[in-house]
N, C-alpha and C positions, 0 to 999 in steps of 0.2 A: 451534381449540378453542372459540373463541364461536359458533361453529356448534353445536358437537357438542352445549354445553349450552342454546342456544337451542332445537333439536330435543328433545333428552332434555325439558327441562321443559314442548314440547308433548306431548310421550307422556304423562308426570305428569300433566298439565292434564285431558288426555282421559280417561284411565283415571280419576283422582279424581272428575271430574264425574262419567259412568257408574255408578261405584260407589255416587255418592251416590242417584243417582237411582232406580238399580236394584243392589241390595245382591245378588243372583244374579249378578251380573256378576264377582265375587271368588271364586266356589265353585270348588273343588281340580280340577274338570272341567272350568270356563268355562278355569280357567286354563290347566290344561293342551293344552288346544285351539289356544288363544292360541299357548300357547309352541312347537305342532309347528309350526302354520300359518307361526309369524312364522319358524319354521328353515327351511321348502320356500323361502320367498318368499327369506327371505335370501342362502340361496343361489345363486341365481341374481340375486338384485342384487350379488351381489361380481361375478360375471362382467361385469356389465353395467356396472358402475365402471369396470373397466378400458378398455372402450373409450371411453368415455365421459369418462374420465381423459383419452384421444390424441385426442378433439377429434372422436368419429365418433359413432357411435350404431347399433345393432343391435334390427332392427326383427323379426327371425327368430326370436327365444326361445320364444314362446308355440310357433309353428309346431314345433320342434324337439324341444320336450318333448312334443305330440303325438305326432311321428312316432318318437319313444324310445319314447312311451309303446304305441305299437300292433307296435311291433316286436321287442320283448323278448318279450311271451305269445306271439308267433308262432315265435319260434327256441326257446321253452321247447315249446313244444306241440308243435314238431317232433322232439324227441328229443334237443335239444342242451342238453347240463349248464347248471347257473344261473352258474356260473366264467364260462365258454364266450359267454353267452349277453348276459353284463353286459361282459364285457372286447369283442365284439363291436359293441355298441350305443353303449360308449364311447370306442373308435376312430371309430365312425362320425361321431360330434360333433366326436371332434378332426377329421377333415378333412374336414366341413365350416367348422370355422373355419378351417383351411389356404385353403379353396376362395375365402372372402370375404377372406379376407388378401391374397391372388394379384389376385382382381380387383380388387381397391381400390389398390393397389399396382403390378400390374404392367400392368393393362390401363388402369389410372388411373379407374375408373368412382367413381362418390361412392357415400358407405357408406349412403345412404337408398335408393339405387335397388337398390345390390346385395343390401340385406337386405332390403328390399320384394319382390324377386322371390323370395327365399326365400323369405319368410310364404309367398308362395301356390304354389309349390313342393313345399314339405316338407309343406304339408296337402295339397295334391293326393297326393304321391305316399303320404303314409300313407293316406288313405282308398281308394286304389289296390288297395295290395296287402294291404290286410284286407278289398277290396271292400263297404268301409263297415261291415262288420258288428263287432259290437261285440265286445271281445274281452278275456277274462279267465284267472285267474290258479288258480283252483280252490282246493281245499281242501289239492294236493300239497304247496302254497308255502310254508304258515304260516311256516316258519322263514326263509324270505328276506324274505315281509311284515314281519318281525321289525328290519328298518332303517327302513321306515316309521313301523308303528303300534307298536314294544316300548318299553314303558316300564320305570323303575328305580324300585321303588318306597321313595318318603325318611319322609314323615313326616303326618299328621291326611287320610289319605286322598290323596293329593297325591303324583304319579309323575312324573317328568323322563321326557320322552320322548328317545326316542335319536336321534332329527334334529338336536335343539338338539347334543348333543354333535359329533356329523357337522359342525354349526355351527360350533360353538366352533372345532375343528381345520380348519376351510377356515380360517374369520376368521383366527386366527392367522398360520397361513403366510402367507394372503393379507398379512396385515399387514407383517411380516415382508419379506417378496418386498417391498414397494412402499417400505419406511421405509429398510429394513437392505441393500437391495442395489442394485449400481451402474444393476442392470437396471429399477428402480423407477424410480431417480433419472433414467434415461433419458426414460420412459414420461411422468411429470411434464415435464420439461422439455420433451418433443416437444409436450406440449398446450398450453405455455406459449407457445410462437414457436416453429414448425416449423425456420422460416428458420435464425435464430440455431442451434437445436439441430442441422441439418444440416452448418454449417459449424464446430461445435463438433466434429464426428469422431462424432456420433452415428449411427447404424446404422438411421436412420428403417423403412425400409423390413420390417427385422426385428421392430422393434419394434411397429410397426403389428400385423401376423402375427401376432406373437405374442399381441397383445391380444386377437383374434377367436381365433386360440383357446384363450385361458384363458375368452370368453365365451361359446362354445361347447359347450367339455367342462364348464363348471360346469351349461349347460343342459340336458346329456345329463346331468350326476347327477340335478338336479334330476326330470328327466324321467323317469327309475327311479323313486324316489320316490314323485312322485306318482303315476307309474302303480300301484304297491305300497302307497299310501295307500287308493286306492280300490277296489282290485281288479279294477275292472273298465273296461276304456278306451273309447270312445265316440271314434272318428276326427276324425268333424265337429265334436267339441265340446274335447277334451281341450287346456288348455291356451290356451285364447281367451283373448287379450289379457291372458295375461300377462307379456306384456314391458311392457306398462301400469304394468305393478305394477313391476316391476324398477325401468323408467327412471325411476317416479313415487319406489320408494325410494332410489334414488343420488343424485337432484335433493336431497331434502329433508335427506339424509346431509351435503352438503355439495359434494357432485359438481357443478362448473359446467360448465353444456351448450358453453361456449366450450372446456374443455378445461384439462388445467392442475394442478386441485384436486381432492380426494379425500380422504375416508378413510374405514377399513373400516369402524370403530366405528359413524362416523357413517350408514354404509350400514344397518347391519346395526339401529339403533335409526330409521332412518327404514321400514325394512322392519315393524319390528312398529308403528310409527306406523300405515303402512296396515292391519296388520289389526288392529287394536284397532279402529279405525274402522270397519274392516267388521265387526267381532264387537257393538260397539256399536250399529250399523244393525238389526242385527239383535234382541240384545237388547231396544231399547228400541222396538220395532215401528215402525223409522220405514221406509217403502216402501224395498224394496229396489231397485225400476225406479231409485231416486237415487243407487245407489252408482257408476256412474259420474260421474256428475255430482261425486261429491263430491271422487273421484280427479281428474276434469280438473280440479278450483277449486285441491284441492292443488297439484298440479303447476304450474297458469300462478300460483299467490301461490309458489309456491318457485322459480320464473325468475323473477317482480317482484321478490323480495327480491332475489337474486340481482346482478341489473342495476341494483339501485339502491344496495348493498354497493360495486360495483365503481366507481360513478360519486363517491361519496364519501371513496372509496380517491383515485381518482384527485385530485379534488380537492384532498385534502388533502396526498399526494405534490408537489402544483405549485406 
């Protein structure tokens, strides 16, 4: 919980400063920007918790929601229904998360090599078979771009976009799944000491699996989405580095890279940490060539904290 509200009041920090600085930074638009962006991102940082939770790390998401993203207007363009077409792309995610379960597990390969070889993989093969060329969604779609970009309109110009709700209801369950069930409490434990949980009668092996592919299929929604955010996919570009963004929001949520700790909440408020900081970048004209930069300083002071948390835990334990 000292995480959750140590993160929540860098969000506060950030956004109040911004506001004060640049007063356009609160308008019903800036906002609503903020709030779809921080539900794409979010969601696929829930997936990335969970493995990240068992102690592994999935470096494949950016690549995934590319190859979601250029492969859904291909199977719509061919004549197959949008049902047809979405349930298609979203098996495809789940077994690829099968796929990295299997080799981490059964072939025993480490989850850095086996999702490195997917980044460059899953962008070779999308760029493949759209032969790079760019690929869109037309004007037949509106009512399915309608989960991307529909908003609910509340109140002084000001529309909840319908990602955040898609949000809300992963969060949930997500939550839910890792608090309320035995299968959670597995998941945690196996990031805590493998050892221990192994001879506990835990079911490592499935639970690993099963982690890649809840991070998987979260990355194929994700990858709908954003393909249906922007309408139009770009092979070589769609979805660059953003597992960046995932791993950079589970770190700051509370997620330790040792494995172990988690939680949604805190995923899902480190997710819009990130982009308020990039909506902010932006805003206040500061070069965006440093938005990397600013992600990698987040991310190595959110493993500092991290590691220095743990050493005064320990201390004080002894």
């Amino acid at each position: 919980m000292k995480k959750i509200l140590g993160i929540f009041g860098l969000l506060v920090a950030v956004f109040a400063l911004t506001w004060a600085i640049e007063p356009k930074f609160a308008s019903a638009y800036n906002l609503q920007n903020i709030i779809r962006w921080t539900s794409l991102f979010g969601i696929i940082s829930i997936g990335a918790a969970f493995v990240i939770i068992t102690g592994g790390i999935d470096l494949s998401i950016g690549s995934l929601i590319g190859l979601v993203g250029c492969t859904l207007p291909l199977l719509l363009s061919a004549g197959y229904s949008p049902l047809v077409s979405i349930g298609t792309v979203c098996a495809l995610s789940l077994c690829i998360g099968l796929l990295h379960g299997l080799l981490i597990t059964r072939v025993h390969l480490q989850p850095f090599v086996v999702t490195l070889c997917g980044l460059l993989l899953y962008r070779g093969l999308g760029r493949w078979i759209t032969h790079d060329q760019v690929q869109g969604f037309g004007s037949s779609y509106e009512p399915l771009r309608a989960l991307a970009i529909g908003k609910i309109p509340l109140f002084g110009g000001f529309s909840l976009p319908i990602p955040f709700l898609i949000l809300v209801g992963l969060g949930l369950a997500a939550a839910a799944f890792l608090n309320r069930t035995i299968w959670g409490r597995y998941l945690l434990a196996l990031g805590r000491n493998e050892e221990a949980a192994r001879y506990s009668g835990v079911p490592i092996e499935r639970m690993k699996i099963l982690a890649y592919i809840i991070c998987s299929g979260t990355a194929g929604l994700g990858g709908i989405l954003f393909a249906l955010d922007v309408n139009s996919v770009q092979p070589a570009g769609q979805g660059n580095f953003y597992e960046l963004y995932a791993i950079a929001a589970a770190v700051l949520g509370g997620c330790s890279l040792r494995g172990g700790e988690g939680s949604i909440l805190g995923v899902i408020i480190g997710a819009a940490v990130m982009r308020v900081l990039y909506n902010a970048i932006n805003v206040l004209g500061i070069p965006t060539q440093l938005e990397f930069a600013i992600i990698g300083i987040v991310i190595l002071t959110g493993v500092i904290a991290d590691e220095l948390i743990r050493r005064v835990a320990a201390r004080r334990s002894t």
